[in-house]
Backbone as CSV, one residue per row, in Angstrom:
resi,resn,N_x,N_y,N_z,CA_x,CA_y,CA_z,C_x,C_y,C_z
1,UNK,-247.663,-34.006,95.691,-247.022,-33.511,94.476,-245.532,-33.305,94.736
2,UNK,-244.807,-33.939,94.067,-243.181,-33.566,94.038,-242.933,-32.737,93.059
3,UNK,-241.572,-31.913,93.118,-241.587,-31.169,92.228,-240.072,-30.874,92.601
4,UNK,-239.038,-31.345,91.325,-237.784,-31.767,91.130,-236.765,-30.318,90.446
5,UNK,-236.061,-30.102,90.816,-235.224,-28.508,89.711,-235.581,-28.968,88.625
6,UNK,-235.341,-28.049,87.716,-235.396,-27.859,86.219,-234.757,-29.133,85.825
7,UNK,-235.206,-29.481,84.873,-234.381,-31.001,84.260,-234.403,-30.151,82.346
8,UNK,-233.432,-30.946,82.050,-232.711,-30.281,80.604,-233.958,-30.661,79.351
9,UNK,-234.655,-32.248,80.156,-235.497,-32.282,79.442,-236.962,-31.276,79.110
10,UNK,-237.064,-30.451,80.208,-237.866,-29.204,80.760,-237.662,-27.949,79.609
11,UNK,-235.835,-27.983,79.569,-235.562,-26.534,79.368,-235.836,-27.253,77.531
12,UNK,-235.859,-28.468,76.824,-236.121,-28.135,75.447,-237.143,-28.141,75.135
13,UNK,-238.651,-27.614,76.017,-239.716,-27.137,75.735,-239.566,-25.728,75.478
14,UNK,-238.417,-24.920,75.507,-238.711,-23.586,75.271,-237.034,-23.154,74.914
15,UNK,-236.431,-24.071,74.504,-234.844,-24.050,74.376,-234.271,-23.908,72.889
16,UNK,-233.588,-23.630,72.213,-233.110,-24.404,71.056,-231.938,-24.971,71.686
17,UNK,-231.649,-26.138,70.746,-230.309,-27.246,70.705,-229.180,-25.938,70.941
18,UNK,-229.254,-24.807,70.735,-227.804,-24.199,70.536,-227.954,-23.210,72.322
19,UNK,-229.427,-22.869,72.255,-229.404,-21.996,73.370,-228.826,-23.235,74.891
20,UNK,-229.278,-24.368,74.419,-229.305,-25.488,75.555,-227.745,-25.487,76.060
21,UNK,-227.043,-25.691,74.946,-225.681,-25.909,74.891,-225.184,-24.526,75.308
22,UNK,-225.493,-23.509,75.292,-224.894,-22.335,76.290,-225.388,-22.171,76.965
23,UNK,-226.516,-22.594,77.638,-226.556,-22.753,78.939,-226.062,-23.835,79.783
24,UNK,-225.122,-24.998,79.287,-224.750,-26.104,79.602,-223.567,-25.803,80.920
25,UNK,-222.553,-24.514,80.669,-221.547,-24.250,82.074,-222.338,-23.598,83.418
26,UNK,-223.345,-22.906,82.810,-224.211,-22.623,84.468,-225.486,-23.002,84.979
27,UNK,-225.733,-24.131,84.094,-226.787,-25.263,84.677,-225.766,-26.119,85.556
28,UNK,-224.415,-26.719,84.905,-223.525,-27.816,85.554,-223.323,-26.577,87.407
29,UNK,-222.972,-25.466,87.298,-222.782,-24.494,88.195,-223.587,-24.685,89.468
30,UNK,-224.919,-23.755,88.722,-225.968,-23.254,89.733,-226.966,-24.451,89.409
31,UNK,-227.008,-24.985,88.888,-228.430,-25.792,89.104,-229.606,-25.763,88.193
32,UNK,-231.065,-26.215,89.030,-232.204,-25.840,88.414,-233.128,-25.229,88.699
33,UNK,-232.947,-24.715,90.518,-234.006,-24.194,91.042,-234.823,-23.220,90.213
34,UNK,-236.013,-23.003,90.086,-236.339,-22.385,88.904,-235.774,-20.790,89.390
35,UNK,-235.714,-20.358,90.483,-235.959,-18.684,90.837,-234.242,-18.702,90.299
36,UNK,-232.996,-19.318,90.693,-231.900,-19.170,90.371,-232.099,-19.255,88.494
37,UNK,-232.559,-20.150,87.702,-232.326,-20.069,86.220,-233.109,-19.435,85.496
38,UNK,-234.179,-18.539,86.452,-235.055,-17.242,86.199,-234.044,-16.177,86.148
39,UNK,-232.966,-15.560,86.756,-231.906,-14.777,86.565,-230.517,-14.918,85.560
40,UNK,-230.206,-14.059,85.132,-229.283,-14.236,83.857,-228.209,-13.956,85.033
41,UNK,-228.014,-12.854,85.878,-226.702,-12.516,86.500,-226.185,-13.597,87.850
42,UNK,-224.504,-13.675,87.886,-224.606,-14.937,88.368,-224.514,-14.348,89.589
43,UNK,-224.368,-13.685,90.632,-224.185,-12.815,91.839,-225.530,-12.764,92.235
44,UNK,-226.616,-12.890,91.700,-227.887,-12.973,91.969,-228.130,-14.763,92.180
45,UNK,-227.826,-15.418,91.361,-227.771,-16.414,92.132,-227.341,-17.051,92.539
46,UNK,-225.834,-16.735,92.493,-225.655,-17.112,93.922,-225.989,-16.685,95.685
47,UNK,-226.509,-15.161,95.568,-227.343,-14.809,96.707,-228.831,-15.826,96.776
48,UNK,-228.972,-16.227,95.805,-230.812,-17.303,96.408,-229.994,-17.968,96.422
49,UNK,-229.492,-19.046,95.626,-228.612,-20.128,96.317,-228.577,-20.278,97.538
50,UNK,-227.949,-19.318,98.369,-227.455,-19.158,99.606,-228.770,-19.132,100.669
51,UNK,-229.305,-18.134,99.913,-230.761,-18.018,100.883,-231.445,-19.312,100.675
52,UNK,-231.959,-20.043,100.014,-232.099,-21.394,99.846,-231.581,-22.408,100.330
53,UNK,-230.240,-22.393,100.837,-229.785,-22.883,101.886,-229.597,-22.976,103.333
54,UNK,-229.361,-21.867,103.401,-230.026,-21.359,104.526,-231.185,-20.914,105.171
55,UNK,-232.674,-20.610,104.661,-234.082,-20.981,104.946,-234.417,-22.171,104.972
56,UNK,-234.129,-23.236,104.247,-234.196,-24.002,103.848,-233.991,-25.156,105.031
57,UNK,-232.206,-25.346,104.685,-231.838,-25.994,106.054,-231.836,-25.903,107.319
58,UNK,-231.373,-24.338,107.395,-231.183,-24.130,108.843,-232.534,-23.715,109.470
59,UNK,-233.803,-23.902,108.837,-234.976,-23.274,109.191,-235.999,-24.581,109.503
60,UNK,-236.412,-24.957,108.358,-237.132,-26.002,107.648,-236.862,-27.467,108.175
61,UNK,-235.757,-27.824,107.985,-235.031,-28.976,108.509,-235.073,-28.658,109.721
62,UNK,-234.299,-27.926,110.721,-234.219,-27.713,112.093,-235.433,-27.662,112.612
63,UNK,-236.862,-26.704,112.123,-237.819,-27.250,112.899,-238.681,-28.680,112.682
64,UNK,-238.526,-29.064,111.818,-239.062,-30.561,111.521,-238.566,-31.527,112.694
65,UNK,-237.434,-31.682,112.517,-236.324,-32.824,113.270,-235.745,-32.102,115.023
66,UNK,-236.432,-30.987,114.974,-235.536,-30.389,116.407,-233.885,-30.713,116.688
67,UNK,-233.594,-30.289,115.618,-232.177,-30.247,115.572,-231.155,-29.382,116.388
68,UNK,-230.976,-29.651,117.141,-230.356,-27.993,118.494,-229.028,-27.492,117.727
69,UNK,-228.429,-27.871,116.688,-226.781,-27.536,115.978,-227.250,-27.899,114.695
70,UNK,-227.343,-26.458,113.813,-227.302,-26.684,112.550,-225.804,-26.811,111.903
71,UNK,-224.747,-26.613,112.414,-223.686,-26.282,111.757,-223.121,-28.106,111.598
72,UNK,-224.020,-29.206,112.355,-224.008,-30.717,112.414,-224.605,-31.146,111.061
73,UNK,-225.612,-30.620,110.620,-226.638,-30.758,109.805,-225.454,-29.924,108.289
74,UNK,-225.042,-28.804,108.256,-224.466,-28.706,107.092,-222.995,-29.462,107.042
75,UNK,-222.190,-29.845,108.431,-221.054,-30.343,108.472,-221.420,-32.040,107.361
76,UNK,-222.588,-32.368,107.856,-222.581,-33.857,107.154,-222.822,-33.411,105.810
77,UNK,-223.980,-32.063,105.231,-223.911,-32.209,103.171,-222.431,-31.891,102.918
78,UNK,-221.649,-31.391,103.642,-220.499,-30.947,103.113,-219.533,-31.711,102.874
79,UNK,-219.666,-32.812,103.965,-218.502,-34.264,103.774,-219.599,-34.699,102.558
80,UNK,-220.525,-34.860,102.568,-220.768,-35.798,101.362,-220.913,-34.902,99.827
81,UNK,-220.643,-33.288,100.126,-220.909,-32.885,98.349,-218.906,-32.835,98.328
82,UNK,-218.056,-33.694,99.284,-216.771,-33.198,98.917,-216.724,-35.407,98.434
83,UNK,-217.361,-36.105,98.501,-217.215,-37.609,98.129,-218.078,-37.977,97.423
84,UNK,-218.917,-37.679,96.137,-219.827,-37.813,95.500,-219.349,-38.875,94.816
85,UNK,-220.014,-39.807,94.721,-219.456,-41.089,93.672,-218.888,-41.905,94.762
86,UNK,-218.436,-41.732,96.148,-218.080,-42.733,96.766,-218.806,-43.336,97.621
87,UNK,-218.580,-44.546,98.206,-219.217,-45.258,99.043,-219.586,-44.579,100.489
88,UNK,-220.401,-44.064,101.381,-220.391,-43.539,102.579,-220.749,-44.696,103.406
89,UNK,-219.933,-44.108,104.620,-219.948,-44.844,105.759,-219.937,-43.635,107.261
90,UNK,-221.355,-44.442,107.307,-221.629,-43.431,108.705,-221.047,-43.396,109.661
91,UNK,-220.740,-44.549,110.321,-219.654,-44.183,111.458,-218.281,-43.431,111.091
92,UNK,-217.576,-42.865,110.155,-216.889,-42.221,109.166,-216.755,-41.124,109.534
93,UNK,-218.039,-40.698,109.162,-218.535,-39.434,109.016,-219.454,-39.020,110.953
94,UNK,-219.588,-40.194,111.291,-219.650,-39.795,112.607,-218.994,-39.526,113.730
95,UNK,-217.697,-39.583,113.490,-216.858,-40.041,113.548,-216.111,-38.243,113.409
96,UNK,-216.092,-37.550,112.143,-215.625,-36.588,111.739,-216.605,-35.590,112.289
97,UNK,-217.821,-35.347,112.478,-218.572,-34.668,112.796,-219.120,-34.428,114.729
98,UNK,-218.596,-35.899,115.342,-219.247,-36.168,116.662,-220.033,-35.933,116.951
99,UNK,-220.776,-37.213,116.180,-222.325,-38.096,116.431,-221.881,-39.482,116.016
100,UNK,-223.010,-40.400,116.456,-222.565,-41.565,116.069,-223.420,-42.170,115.116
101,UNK,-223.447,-43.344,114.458,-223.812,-43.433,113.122,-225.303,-43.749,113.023
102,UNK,-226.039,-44.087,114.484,-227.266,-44.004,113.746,-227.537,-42.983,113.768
103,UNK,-227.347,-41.721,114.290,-227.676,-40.037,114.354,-227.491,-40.049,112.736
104,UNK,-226.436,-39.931,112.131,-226.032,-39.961,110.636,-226.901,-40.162,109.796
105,UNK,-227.075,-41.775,110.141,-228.101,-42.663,109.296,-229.854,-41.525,109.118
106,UNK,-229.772,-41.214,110.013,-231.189,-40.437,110.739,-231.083,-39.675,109.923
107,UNK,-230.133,-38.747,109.799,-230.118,-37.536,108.899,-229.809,-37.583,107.487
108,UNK,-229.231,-38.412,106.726,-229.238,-38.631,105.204,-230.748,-39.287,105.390
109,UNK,-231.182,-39.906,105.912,-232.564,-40.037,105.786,-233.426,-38.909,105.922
110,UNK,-233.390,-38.495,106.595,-234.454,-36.825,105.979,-233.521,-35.651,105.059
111,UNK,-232.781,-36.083,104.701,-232.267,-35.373,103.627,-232.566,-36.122,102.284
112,UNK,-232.780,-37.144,102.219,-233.340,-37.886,101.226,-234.786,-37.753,101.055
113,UNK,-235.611,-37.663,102.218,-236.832,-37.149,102.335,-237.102,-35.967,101.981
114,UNK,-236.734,-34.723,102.025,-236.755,-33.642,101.593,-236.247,-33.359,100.365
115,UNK,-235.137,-34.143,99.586,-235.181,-33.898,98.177,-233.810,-33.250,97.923
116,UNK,-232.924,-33.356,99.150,-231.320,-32.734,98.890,-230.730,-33.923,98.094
117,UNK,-230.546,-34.617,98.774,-229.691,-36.086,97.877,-231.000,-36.895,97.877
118,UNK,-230.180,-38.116,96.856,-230.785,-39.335,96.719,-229.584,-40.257,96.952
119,UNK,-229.841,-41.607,97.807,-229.522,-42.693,97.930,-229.647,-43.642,96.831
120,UNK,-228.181,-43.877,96.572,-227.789,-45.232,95.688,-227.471,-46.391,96.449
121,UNK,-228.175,-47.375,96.532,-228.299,-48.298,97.443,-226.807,-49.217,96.599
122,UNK,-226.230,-50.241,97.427,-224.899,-51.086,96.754,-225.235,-52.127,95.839
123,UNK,-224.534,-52.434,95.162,-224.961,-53.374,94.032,-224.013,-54.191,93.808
124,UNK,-224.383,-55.694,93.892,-223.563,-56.942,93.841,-224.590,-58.057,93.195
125,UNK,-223.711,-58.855,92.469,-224.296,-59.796,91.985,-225.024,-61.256,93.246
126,UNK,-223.664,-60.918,93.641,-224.430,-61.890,95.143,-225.287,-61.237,96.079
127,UNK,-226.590,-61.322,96.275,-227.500,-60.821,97.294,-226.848,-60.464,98.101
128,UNK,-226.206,-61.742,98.857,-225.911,-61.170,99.917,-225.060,-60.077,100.724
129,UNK,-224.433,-60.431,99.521,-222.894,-59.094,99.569,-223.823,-58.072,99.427
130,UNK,-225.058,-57.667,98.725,-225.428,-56.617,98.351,-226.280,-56.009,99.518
131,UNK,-226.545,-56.848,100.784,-227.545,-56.235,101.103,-226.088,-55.658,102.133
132,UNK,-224.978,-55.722,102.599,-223.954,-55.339,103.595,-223.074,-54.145,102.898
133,UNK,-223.357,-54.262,101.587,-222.704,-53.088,100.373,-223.029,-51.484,101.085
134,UNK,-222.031,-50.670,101.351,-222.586,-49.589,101.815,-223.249,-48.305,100.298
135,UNK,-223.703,-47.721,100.988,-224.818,-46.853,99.862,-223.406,-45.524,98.826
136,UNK,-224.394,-44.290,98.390,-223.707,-43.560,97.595,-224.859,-42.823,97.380
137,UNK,-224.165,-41.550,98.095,-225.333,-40.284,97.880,-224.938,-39.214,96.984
138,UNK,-226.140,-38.895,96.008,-225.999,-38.239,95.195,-226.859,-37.194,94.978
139,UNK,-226.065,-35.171,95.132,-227.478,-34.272,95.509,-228.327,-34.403,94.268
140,UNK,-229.493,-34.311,94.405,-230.722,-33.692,93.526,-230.055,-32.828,92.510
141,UNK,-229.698,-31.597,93.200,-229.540,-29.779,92.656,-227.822,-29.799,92.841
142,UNK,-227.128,-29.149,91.351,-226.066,-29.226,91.281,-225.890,-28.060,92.048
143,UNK,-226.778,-27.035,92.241,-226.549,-25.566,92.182,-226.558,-25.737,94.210
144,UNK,-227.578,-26.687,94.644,-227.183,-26.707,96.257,-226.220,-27.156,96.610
145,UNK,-225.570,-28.216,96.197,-223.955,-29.015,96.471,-222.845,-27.493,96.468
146,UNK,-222.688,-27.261,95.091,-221.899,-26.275,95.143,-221.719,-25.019,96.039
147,UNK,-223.239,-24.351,96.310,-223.577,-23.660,97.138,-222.757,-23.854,98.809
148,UNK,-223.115,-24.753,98.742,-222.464,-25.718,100.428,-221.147,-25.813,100.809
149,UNK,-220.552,-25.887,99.594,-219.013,-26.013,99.735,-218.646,-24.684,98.871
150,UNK,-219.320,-23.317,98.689,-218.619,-22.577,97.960,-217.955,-22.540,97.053
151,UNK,-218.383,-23.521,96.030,-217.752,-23.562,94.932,-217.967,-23.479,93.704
152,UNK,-218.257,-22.582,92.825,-218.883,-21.995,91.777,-217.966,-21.406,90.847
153,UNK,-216.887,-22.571,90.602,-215.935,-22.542,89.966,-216.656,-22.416,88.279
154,UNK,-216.002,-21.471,87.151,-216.892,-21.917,85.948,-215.534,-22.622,84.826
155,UNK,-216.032,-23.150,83.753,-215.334,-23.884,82.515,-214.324,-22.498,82.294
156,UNK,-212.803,-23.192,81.972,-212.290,-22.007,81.069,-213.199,-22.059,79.740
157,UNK,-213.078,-20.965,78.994,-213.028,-20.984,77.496,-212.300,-21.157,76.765
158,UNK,-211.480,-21.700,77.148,-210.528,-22.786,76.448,-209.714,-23.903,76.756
159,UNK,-210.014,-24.567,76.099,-208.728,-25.794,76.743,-207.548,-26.177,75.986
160,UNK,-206.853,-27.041,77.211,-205.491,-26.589,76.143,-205.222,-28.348,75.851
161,UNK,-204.727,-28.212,74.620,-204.248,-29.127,73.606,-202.678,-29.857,74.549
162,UNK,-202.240,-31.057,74.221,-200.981,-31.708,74.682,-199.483,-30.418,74.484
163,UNK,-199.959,-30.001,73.656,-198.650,-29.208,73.199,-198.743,-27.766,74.053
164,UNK,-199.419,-27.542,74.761,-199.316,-26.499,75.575,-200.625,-25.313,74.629
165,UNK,-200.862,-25.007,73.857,-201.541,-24.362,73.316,-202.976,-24.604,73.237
166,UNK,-203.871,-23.421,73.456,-205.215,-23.715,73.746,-206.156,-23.423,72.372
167,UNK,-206.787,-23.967,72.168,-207.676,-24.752,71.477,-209.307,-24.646,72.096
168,UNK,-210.508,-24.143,71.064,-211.530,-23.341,71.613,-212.567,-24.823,71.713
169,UNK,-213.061,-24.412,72.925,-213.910,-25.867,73.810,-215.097,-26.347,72.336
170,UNK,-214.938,-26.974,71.740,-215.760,-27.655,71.267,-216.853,-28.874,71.770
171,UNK,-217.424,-29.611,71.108,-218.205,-30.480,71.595,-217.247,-31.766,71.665
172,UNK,-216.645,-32.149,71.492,-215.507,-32.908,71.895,-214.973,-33.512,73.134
173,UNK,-214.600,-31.732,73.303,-213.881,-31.945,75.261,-215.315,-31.206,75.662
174,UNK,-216.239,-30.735,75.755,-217.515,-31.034,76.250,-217.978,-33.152,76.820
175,UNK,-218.215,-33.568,75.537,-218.510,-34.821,75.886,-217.235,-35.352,76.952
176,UNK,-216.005,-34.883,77.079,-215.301,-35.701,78.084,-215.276,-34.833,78.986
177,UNK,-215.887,-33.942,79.269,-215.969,-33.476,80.434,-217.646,-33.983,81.233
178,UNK,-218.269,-34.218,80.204,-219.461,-35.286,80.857,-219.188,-36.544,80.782
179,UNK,-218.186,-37.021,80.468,-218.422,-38.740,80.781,-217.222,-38.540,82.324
180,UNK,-216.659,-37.463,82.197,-215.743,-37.638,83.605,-216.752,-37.562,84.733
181,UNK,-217.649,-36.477,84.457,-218.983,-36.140,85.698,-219.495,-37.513,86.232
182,UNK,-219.764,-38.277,84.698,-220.825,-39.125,84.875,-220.936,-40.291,86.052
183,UNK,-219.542,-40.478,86.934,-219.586,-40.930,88.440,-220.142,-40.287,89.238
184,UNK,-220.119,-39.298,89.266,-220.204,-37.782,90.458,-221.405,-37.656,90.237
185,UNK,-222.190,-37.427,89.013,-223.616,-37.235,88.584,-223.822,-37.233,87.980
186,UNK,-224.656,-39.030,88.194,-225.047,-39.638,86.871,-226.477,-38.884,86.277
187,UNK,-227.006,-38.511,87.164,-228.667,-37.918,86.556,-228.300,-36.395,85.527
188,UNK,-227.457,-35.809,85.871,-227.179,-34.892,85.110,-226.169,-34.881,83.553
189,UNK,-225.240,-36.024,83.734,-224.399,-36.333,82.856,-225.256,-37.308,81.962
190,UNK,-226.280,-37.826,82.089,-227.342,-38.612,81.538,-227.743,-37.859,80.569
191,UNK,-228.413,-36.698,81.101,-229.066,-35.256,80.357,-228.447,-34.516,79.568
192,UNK,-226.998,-34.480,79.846,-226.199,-33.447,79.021,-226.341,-34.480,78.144
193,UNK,-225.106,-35.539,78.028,-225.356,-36.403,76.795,-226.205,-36.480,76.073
194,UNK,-227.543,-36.648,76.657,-228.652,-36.406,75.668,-228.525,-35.321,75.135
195,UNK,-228.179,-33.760,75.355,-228.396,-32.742,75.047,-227.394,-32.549,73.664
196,UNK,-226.214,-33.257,73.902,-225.347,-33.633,73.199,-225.212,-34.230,71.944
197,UNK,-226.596,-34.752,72.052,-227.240,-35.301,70.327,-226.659,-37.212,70.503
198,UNK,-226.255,-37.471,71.841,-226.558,-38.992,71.594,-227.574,-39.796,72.599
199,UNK,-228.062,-40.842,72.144,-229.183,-41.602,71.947,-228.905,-42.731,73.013
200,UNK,-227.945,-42.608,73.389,-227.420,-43.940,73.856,-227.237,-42.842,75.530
201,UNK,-226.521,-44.224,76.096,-226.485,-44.051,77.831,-225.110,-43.298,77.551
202,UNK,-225.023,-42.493,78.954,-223.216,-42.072,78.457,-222.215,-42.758,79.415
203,UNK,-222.973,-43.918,80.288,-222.857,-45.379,80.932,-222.308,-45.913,79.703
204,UNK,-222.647,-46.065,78.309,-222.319,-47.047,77.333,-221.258,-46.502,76.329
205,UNK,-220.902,-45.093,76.673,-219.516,-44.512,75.955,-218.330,-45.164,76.362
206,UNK,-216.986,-44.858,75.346,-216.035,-45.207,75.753,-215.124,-44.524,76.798
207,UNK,-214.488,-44.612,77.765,-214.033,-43.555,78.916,-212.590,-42.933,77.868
208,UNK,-212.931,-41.226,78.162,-211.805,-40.713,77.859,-210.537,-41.142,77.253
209,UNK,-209.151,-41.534,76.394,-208.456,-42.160,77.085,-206.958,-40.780,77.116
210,UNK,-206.649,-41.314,77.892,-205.405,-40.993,78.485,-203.822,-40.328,77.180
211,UNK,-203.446,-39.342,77.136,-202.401,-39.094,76.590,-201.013,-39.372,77.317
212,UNK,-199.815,-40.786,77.191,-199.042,-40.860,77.917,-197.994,-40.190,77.955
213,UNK,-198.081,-38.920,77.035,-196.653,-38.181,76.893,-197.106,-37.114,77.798
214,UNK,-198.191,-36.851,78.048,-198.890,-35.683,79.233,-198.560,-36.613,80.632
215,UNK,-198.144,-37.464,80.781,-197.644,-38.088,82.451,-196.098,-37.684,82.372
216,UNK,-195.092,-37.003,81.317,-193.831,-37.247,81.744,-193.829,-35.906,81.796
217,UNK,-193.008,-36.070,83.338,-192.365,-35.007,84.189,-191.679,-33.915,83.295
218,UNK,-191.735,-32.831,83.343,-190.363,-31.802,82.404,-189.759,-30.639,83.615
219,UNK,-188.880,-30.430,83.383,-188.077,-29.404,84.512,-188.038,-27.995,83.628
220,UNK,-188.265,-27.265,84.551,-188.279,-25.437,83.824,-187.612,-24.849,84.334
C-alpha cells in the first residue's frame, strides 16, 4: 500500500472551492502530510515538519542503508530542493558533498524509493540522446523540501501593480504565480490550476508575459 500527502484532489472531498483557495498559501508552504494539515497553527507545523525530518531521515533512512554521516544524506536533499526544475548531475553534486557519483546515484535512488522525490527521467526526440539526457528530481511533499532548506517563506497579501502601488492578490496573479511554479512543481501547479477552475493542463497556458517598462533602471 502506498500512501502519498494530501493531494488537492483529496481536500475537495470535504473542501469548498473558496475554503480550497485559502488554503492554497499553506498547502504551497507546508505541504500535505496529513498530521501537519491536521493543525491550523503554523509553529506547530513547522515543529512535525522538522520531526518528520528528522525521524524520518536521520533514523529510518540511516538504519535501512547503514549510512555512518547523516549530515551526507541531508547535504544531497538540500542541493537538490535549492535546483528543482534542473537537470542533476551526480558527479556535481559529488563533487560538492565528497562522495563520488555512484554513492549519489545510490542515494536519490532510495530517496525515490521511500517517497521524498521522484525522478524525471530526460526527454528527447532522438532515443538516443534520450537515454544519455541527465534526469530532474522533483520532492513528493512541498512541506519536506521547504522544511530542509528552512524556508517557509509565506505570499504577501498584496502585490504590487507596475506603478509602485499594491493591489489585493486576486485570482489573476494567483494563476501567474502557478504557471511560474509549474517548472519547479509540476504535480502541484497541475492541482492548483485545477483548483483554479481550469480544465486544461497549466503545461497548455500562456507563460506570464513580461512588463518592459519594469526592466528600466531609475536612480533615487
Amino acid at each position: 500500500l502506498t500512501l502519498y500527502p494530501i493531494a488537492q484532489i483529496e481536500r475537495a472531498m470535504y473542501l469548498t472551492p473558496y475554503e480550497r483557495r485559502e488554503q492554497l498559501e499553506e498547502d504551497l508552504i507546508y505541504g500535505g502530510y496529513p498530521e501537519a494539515v491536521a493543525t491550523g497553527d503554523s509553529a506547530e507545523k513547522k515543529r512535525i515538519l522538522n520531526e518528520i525530518v528528522g525521524s524520518y531521515l536521520l533514523k529510518d533512512i540511516l538504519a535501512l542503508e547503514r549510512v555512518k554521516s547523516p549530515k551526507v544524506l541531508l547535504d544531497i536533499l538540500r542541493l537538490l530542493a535549492f535546483q528543482i526544475g534542473g537537470e542533476v548531475s551526480y558527479a556535481e553534486i559529488g563533487t560538492q558533498v565528497g562522495i563520488d557519483a555512484k554513492t549519489v546515484a545510490r542515494y536519490l535512488d532510495l530517496f525515490g524509493k521511500t517517497f521524498i522525490i521522484h525522478r524525471l527521467d530526460g526527454f528527447s526526440r532522438n532515443l538516443r540522446k534520450e537515454i544519455s539526457k541527465k534526469s530532474k528530481y522533483f520532492f513528493l511533499d512541498n512541506g519536506i523540501r521547504n522544511t530542509l532548506i528552512a524556508n517557509f517563506m509565506e505570499f504577501a497579501n498584496a502585490v504590487v501593480r507596475g506603478d509602485g502601488t499594491e493591489a489585493s492578490c486576486a485570482k489573476a496573479e494567483l494563476e501567474k504565480v502557478v504557471l511560474v511554479l509549474a517548472p519547479f512543481a509540476p504535480h502541484w501547479a497541475e492541482e492548483l490550476w485545477s483548483q483554479l477552475g481550469h480544465p486544461d493542463s497549466v503545461f497548455t497556458a500562456r507563460w506570464p508575459r513580461y512588463d518592459p517598462q519594469l526592466l528600466i533602471e531609475t536612480e533615487v
